[in-house]
TITIZA-544648 format. One record per atom (N, C-alpha, C): residue in one letter; z negated, y, x negated. Coordinates in nm, 3 decimals. Last residue first. Layout:
REM TITIZA-544648
SITE  r        Z        Y        X
SITE  A        Z        Y        X
...
END
This chain:
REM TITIZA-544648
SITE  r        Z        Y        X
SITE  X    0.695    1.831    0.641
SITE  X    0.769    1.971    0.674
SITE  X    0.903    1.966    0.579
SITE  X    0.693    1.501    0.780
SITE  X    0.672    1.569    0.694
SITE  X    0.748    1.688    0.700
SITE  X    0.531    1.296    0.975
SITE  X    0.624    1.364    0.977
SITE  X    0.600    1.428    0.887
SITE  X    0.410    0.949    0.916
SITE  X    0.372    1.113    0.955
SITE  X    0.491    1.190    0.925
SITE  X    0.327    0.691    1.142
SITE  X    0.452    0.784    1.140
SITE  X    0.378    0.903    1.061
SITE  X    0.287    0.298    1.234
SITE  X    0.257    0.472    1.249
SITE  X    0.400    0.542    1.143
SITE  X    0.232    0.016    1.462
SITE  X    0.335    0.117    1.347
SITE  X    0.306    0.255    1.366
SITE  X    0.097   -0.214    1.420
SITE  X    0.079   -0.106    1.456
SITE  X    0.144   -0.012    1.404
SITE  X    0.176   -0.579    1.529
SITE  X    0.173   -0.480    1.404
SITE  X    0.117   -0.325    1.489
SITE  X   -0.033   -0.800    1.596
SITE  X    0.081   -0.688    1.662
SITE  X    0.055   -0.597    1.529
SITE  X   -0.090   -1.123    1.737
SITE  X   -0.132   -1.030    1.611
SITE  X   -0.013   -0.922    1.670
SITE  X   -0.053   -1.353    1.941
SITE  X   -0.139   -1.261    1.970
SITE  X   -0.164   -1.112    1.872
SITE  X   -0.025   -1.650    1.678
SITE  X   -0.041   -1.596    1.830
SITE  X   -0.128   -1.439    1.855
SITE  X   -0.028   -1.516    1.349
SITE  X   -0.063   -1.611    1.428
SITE  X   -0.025   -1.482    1.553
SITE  X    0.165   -1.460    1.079
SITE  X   -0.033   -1.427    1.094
SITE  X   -0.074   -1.525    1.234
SITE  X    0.376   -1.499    1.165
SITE  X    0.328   -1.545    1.032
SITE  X    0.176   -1.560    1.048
SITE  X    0.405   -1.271    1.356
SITE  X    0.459   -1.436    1.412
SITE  X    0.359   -1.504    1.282
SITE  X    0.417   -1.066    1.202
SITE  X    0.290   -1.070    1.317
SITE  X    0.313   -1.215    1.309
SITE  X    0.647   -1.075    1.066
SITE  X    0.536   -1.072    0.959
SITE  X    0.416   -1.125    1.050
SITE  X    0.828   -1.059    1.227
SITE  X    0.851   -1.175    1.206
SITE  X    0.748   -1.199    1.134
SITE  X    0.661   -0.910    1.559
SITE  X    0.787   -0.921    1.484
SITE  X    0.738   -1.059    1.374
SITE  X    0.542   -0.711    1.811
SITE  X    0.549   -0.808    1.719
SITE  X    0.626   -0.853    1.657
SITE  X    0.419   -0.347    1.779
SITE  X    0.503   -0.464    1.804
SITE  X    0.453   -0.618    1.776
SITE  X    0.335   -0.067    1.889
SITE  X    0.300   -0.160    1.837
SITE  X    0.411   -0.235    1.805
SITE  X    0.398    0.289    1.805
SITE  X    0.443    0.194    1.870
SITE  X    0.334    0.051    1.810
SITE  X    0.295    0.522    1.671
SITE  X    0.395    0.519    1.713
SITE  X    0.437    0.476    1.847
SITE  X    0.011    0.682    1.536
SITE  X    0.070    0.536    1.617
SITE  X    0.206    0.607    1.685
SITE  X   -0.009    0.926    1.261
SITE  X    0.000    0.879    1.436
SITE  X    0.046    0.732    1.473
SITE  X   -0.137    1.012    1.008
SITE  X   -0.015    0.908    1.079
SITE  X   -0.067    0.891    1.179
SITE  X   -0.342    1.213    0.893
SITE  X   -0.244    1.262    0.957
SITE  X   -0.139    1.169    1.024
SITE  X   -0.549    1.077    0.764
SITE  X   -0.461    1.112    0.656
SITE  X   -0.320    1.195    0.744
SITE  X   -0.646    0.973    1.006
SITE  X   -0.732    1.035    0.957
SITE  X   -0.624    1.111    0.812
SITE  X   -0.504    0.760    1.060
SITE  X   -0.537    0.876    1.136
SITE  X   -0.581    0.954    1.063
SITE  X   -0.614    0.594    0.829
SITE  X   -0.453    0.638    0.805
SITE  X   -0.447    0.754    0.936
SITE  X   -0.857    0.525    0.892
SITE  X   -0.818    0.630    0.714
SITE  X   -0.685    0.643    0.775
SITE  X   -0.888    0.404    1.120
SITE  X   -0.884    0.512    1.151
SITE  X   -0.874    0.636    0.990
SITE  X   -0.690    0.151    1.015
SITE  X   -0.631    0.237    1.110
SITE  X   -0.724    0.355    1.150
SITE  X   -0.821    0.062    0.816
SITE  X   -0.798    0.127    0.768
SITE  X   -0.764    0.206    0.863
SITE  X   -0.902   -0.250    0.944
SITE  X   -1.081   -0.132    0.919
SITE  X   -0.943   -0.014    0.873
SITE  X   -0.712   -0.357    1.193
SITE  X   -0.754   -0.375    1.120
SITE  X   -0.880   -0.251    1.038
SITE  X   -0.834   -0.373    1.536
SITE  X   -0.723   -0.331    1.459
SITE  X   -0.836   -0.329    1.297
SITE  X   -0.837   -0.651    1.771
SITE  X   -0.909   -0.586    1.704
SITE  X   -0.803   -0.496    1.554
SITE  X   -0.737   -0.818    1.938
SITE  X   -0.755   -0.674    1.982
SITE  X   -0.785   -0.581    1.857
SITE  X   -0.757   -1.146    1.857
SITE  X   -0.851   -1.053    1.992
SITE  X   -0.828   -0.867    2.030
SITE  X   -0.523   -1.140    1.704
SITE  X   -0.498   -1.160    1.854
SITE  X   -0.631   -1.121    1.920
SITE  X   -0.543   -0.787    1.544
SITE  X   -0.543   -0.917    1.508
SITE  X   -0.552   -1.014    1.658
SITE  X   -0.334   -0.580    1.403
SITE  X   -0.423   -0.576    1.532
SITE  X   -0.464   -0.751    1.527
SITE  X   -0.214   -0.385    1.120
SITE  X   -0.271   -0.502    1.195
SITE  X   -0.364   -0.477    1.304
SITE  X   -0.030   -0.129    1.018
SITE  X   -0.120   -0.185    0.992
SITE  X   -0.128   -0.304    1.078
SITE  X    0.290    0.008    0.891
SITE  X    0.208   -0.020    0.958
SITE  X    0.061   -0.074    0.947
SITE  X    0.430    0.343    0.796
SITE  X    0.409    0.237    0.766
SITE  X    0.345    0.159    0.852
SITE  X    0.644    0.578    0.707
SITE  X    0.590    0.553    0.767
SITE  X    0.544    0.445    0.733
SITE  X    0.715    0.958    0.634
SITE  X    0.652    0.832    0.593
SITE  X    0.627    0.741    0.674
SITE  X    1.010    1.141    0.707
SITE  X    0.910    1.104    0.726
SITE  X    0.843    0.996    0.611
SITE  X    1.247    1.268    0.578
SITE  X    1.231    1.292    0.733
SITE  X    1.041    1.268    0.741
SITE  X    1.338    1.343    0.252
SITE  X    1.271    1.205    0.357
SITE  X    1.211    1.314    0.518
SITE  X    1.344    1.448    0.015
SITE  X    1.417    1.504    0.149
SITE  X    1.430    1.427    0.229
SITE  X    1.244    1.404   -0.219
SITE  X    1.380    1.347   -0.168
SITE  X    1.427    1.357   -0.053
SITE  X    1.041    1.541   -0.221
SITE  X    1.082    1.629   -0.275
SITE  X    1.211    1.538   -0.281
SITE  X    0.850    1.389   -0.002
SITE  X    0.941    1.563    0.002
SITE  X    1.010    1.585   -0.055
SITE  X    0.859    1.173   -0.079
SITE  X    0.952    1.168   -0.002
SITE  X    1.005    1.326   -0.026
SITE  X    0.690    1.229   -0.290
SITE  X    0.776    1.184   -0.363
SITE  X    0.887    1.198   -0.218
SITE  X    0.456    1.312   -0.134
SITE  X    0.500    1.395   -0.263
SITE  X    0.665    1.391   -0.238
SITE  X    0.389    1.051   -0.048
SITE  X    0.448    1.199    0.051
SITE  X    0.505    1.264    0.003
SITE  X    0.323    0.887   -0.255
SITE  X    0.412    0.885   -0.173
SITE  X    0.506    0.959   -0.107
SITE  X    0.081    1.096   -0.314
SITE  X    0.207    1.077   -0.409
SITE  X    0.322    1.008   -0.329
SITE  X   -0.087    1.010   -0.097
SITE  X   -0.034    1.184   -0.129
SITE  X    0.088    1.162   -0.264
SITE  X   -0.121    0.767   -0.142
SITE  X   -0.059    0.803   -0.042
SITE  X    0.003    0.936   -0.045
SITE  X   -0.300    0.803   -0.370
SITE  X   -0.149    0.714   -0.363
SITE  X   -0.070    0.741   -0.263
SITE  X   -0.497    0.956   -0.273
SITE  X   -0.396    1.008   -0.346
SITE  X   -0.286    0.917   -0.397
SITE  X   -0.653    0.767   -0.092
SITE  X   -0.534    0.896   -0.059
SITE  X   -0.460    0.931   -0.143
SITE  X   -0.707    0.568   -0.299
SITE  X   -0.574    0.598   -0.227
SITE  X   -0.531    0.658   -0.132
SITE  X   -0.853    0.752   -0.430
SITE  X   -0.822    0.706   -0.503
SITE  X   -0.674    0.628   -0.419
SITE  X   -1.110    0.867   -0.299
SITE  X   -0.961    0.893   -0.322
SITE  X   -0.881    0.851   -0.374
SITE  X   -1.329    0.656   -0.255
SITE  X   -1.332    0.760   -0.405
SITE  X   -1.241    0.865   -0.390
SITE  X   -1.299    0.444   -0.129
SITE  X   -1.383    0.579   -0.087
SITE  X   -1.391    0.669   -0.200
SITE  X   -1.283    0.206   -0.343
SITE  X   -1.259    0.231   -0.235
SITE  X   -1.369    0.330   -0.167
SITE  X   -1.451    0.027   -0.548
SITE  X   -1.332    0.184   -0.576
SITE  X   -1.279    0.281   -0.459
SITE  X   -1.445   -0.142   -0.507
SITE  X   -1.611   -0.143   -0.523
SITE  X   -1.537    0.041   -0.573
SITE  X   -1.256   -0.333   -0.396
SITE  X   -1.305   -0.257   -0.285
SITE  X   -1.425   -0.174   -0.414
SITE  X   -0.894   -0.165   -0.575
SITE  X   -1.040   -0.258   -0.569
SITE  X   -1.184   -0.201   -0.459
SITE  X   -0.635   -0.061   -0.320
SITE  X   -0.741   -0.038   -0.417
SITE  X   -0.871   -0.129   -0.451
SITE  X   -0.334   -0.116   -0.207
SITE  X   -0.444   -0.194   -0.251
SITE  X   -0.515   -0.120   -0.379
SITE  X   -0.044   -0.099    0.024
SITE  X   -0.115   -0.019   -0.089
SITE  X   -0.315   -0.120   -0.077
SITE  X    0.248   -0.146    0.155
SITE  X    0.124   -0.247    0.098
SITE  X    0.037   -0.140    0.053
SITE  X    0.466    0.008    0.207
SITE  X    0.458   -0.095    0.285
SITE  X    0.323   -0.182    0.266
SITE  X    0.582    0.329    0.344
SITE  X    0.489    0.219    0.258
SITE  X    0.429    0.111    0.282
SITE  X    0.873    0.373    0.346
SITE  X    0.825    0.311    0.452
SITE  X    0.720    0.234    0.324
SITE  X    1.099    0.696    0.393
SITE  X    0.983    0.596    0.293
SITE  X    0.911    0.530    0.379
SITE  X    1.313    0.789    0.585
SITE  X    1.221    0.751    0.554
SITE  X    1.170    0.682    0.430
SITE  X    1.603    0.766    0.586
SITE  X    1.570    0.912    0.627
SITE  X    1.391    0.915    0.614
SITE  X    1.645    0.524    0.403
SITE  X    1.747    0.583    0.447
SITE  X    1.680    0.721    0.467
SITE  X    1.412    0.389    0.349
SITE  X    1.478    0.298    0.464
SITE  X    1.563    0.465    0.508
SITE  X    1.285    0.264    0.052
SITE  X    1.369    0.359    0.113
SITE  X    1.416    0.302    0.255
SITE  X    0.928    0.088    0.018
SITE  X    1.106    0.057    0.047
SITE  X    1.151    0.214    0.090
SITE  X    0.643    0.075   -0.216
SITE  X    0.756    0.147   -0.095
SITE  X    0.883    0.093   -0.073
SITE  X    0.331   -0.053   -0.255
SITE  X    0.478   -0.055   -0.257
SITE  X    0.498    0.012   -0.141
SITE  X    0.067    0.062   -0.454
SITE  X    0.129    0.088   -0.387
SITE  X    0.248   -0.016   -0.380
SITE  X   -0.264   -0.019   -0.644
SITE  X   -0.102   -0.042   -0.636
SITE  X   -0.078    0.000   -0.474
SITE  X   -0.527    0.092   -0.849
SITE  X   -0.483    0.121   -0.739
SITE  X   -0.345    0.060   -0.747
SITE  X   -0.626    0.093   -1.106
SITE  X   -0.715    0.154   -1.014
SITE  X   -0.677    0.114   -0.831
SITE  X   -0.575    0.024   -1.422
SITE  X   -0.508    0.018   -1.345
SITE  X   -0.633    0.001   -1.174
SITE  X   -0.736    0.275   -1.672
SITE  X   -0.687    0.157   -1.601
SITE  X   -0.656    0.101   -1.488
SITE  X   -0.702    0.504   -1.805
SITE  X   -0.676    0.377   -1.893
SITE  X   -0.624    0.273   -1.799
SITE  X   -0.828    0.645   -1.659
SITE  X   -0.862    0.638   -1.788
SITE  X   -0.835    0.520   -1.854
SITE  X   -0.649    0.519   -1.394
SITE  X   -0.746    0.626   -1.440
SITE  X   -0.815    0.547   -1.572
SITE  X   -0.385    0.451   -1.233
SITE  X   -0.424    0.467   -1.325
SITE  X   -0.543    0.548   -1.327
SITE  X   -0.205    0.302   -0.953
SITE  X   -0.278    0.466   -0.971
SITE  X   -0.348    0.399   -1.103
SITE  X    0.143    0.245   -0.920
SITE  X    0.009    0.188   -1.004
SITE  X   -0.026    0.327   -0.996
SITE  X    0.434    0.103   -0.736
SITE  X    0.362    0.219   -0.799
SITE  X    0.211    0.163   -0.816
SITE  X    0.729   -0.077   -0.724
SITE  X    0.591   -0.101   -0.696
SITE  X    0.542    0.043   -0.771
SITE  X    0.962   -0.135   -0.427
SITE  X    0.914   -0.081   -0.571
SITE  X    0.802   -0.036   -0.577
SITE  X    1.079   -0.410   -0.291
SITE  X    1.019   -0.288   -0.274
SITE  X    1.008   -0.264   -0.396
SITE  X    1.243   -0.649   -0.328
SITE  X    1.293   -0.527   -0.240
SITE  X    1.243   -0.418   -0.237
SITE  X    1.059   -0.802   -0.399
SITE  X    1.086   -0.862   -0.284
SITE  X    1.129   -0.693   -0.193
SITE  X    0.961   -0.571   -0.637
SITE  X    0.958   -0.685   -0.584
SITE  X    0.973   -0.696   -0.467
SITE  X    1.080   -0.360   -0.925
SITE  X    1.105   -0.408   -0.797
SITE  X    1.081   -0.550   -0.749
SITE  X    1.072   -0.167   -1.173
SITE  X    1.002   -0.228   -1.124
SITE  X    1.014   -0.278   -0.921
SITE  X    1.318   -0.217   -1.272
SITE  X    1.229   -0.172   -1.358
SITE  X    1.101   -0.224   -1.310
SITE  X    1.329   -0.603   -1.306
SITE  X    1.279   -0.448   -1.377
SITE  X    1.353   -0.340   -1.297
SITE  X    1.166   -0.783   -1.087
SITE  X    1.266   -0.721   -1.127
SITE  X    1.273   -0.593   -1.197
SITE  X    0.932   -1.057   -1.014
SITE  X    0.965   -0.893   -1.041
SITE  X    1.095   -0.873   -1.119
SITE  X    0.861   -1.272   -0.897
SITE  X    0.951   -1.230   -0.809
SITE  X    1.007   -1.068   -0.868
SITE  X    0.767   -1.433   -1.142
SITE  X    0.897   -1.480   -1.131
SITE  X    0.962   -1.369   -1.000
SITE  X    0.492   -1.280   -1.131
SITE  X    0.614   -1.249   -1.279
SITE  X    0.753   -1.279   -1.194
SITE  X    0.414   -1.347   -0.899
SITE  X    0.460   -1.175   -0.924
SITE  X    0.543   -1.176   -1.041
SITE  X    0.386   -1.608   -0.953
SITE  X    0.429   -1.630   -0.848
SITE  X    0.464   -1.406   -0.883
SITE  X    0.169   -1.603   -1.169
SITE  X    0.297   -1.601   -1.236
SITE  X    0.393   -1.616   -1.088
SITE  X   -0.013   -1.432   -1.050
SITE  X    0.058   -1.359   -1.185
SITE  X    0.171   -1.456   -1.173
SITE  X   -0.119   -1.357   -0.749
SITE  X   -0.071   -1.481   -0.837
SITE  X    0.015   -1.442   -0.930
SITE  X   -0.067   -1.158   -0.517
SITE  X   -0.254   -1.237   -0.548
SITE  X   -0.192   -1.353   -0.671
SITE  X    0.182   -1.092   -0.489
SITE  X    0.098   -1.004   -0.561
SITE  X   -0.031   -1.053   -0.600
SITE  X    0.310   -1.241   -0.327
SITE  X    0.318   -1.224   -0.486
SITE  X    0.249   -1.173   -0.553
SITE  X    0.150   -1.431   -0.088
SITE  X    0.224   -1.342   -0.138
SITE  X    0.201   -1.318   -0.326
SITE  X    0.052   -1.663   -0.011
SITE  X    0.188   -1.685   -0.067
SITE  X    0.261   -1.557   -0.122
SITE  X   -0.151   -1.581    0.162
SITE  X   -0.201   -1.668   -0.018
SITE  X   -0.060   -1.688   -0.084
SITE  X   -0.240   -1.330    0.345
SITE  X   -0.099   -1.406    0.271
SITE  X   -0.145   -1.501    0.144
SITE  X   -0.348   -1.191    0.607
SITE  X   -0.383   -1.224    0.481
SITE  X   -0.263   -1.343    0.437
SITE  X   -0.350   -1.068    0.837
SITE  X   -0.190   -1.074    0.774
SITE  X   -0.276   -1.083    0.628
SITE  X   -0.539   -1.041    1.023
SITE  X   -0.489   -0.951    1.042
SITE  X   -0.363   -0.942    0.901
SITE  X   -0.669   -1.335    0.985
SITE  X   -0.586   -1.294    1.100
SITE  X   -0.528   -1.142    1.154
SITE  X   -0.844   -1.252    0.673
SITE  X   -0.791   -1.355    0.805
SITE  X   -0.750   -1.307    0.909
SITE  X   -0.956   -1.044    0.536
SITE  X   -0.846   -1.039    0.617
SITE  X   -0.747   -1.135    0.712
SITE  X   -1.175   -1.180    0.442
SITE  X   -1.219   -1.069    0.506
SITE  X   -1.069   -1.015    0.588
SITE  X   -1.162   -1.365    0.264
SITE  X   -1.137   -1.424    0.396
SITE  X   -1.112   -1.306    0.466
SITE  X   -1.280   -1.210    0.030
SITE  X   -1.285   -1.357    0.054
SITE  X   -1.273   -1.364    0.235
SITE  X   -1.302   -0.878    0.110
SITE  X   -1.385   -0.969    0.073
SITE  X   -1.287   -1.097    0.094
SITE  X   -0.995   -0.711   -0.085
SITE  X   -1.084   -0.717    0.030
SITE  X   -1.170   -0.857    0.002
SITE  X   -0.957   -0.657   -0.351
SITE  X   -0.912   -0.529   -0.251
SITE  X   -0.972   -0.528   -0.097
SITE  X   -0.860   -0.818   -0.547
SITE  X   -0.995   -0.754   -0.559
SITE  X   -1.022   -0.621   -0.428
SITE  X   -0.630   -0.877   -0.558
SITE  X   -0.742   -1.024   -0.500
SITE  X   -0.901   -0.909   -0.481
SITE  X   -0.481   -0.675   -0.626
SITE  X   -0.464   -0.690   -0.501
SITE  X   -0.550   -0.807   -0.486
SITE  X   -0.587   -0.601   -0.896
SITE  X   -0.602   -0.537   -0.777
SITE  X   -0.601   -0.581   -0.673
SITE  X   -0.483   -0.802   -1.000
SITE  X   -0.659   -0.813   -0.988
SITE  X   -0.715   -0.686   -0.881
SITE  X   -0.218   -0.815   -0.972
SITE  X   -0.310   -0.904   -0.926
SITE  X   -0.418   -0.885   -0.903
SITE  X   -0.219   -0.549   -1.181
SITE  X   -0.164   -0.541   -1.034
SITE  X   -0.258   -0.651   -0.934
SITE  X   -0.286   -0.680   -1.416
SITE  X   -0.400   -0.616   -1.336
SITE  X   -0.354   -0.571   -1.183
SITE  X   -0.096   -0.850   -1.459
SITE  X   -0.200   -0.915   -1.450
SITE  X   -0.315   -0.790   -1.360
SITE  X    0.113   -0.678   -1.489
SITE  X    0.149   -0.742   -1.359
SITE  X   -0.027   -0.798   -1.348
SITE  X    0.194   -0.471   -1.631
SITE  X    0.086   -0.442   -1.559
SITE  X    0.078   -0.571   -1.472
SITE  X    0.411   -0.533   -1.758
SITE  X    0.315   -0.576   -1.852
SITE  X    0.165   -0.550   -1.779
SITE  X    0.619   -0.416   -1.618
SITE  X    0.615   -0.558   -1.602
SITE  X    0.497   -0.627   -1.608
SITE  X    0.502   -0.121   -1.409
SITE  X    0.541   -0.209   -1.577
SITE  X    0.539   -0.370   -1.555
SITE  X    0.524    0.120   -1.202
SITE  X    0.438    0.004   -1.241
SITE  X    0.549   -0.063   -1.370
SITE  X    0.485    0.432   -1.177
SITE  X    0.571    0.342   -1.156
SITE  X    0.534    0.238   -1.241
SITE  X    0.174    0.604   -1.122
SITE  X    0.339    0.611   -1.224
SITE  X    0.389    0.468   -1.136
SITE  X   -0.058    0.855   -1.092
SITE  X    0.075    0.760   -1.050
SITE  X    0.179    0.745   -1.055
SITE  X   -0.344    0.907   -1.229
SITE  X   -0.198    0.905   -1.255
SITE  X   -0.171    0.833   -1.150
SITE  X   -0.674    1.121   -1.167
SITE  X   -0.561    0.983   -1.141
SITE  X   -0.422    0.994   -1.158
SITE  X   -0.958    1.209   -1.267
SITE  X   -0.816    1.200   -1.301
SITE  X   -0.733    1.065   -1.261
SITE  X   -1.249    1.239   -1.060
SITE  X   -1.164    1.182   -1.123
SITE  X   -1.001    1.185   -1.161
SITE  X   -1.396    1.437   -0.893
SITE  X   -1.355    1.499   -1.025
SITE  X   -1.266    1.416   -1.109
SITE  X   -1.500    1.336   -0.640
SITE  X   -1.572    1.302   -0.784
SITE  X   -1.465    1.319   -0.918
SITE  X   -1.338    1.502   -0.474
SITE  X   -1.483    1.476   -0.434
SITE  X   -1.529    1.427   -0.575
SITE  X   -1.086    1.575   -0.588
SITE  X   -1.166    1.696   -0.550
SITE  X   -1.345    1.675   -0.554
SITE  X   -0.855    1.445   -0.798
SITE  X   -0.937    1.465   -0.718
SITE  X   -1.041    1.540   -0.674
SITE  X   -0.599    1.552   -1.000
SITE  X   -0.742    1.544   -1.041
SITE  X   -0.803    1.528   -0.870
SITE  X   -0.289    1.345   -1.022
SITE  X   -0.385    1.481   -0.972
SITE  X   -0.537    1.417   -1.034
SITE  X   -0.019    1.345   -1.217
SITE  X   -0.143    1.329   -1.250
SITE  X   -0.212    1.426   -1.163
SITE  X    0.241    1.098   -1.175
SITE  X    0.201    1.245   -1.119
SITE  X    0.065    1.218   -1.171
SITE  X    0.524    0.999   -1.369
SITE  X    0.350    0.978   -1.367
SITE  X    0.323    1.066   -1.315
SITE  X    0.830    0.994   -1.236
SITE  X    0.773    0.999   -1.373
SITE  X    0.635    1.002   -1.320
SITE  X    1.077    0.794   -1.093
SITE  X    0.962    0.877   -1.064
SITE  X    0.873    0.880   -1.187
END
């Protein structure tokens, strides 16, 4: 996938999205520690073991070009700097995005709709059925703050579940799986 460059509508900013670099790994990190408050995702699937909050725990799991733990990673860029990360897995008739992380003090800009709109991009023009991905319900009920941006971007709820990522987070957590269909 080569660098899509849209210009955003609400504050005029230029954003690339390219396919991430080994050499991005330090700011990938600073994306993903910088993406929600200190704790702020407790019990809706905060991870201290994942790869992405720890340069050298992301060096040892990345694979060139750019692939971790199976997925492949995408970077939104603006003027230089690293703004935004995505990962996707192929799952055959779908793209299934599986993470996406913008710094919060960046967040509400577009900055990942338009990661998401590159996603979509990228299924259309591979002849993907759909996008899909999930979010968090945490055991009181409560769904995580993005489930009404991802309504809101057109993904419908599907289904809930629990499974082996919910089990991880604790008693009671349910994934929320959504869907958008694409023409």
């Amino acid at each position: 996938m080569e660098g899509l460059s849209i210009k955003t509508s609400r504050q005029g900013l230029n954003v690339l999205v390219r396919p991430a670099k080994r050499e991005d790994i330090p700011k990938i990190v600073e994306v993903s520690n910088s993406s929600t408050l200190p704790n702020e995702d407790l019990g809706f699937g905060a991870s201290t073991t994942s790869p992405f909050r720890d340069v050298s725990r992301l060096t040892s799991a990345w694979k060139d070009p750019n692939i971790v733990r199976g997925e492949e990673v995408l970077v939104a860029e603006m003027d230089g700097r690293i703004v935004g990360c995505v990962t996707l897995e192929d799952r055959g008739a779908e793209l299934e995005l599986v993470d996406i992380d913008v710094p919060r003090e960046l967040q509400g800009k577009g900055i990942g709709t338009r990661l998401v709109q590159s996603v979509e991009n990228r299924a259309r023009s591979e002849q993907k059925r759909a996008v899909t991905c999930g979010t968090s319900r945490n055991a009181q009920g409560v769904a995580w703050k993005s489930l009404p941006w991802w309504q809101h971007l057109g993904y419908r709820i599907t289904h809930e579940e629990e499974n082996q990522w919910t089990r991880s987070i604790g008693p009671g957590a349910r994934e929320i799986r959504m869907r958008k269909d694409l023409d």
